[in-house]
N, C-alpha and C positions, 0 to 999 in steps of 0.2 A: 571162577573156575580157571586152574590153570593146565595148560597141555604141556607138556616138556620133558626132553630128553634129559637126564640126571645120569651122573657116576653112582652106583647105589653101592658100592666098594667103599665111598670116602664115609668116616664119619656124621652122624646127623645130614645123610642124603639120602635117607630111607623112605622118608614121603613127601618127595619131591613131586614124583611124577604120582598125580591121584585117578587117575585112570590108566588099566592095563589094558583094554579094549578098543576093538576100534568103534568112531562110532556109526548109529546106522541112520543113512539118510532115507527116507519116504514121507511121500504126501507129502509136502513143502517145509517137512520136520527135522530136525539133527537130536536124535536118542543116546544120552549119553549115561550109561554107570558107573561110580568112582570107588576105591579103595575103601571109602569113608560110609558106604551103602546108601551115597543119595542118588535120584534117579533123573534127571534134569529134559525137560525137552524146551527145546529153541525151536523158535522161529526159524526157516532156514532162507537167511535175510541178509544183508552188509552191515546191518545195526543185530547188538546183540540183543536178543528180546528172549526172558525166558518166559513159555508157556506153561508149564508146569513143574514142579520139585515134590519128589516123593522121598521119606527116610524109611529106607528098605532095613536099617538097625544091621544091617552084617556086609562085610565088603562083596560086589562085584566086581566080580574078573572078567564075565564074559559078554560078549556083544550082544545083544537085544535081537531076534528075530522074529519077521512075521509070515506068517499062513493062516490063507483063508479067512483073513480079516481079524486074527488074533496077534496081537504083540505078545512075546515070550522072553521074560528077562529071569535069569537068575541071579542067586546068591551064592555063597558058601553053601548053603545048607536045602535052599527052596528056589521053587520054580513057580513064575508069576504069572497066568495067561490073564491080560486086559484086552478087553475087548470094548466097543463103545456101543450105548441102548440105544436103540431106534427110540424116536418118541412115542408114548405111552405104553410099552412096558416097565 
């Protein structure tokens, strides 16, 4: 994954920068969504460790938030609440 600021004026510097969001840190995580619609969370560490990638299939734009112990990430099109199961439901 890369972070970076691009001229998006020059030719072929249109998907330079693959996220437009900022990202959101909680619980010792960095949540990030890209252009590309994957959903990535990192360890929030000095070594980069991903914990999880999700292909959400349509770009996100917008920053990831939580309430109430739900994360809410959208798309272009949909709105994603994850939530995590207690065990034995």
């Amino acid at each position: 994954m890369r972070f970076s600021r691009s001229d998006t004026s020059q030719p072929g510097n249109q998907s330079a920068t693959r996220s437009r969001a900022s990202p959101f840190v909680a619980d010792g995580k960095v949540y990030v969504g890209t252009r590309r619609g994957e959903f990535l969370v990192f360890a929030a560490s000095k070594e980069k460790r991903i914990l999880s990638e999700v292909d959400l299939e349509e770009p996100i734009s917008g920053t990831a938030v939580a309430a109430n112990g739900v994360l809410y990430v959208t798309t272009m099109s949909r709105l994603y609440a994850v939530q995590s199961q207690k065990a034995g439901e």
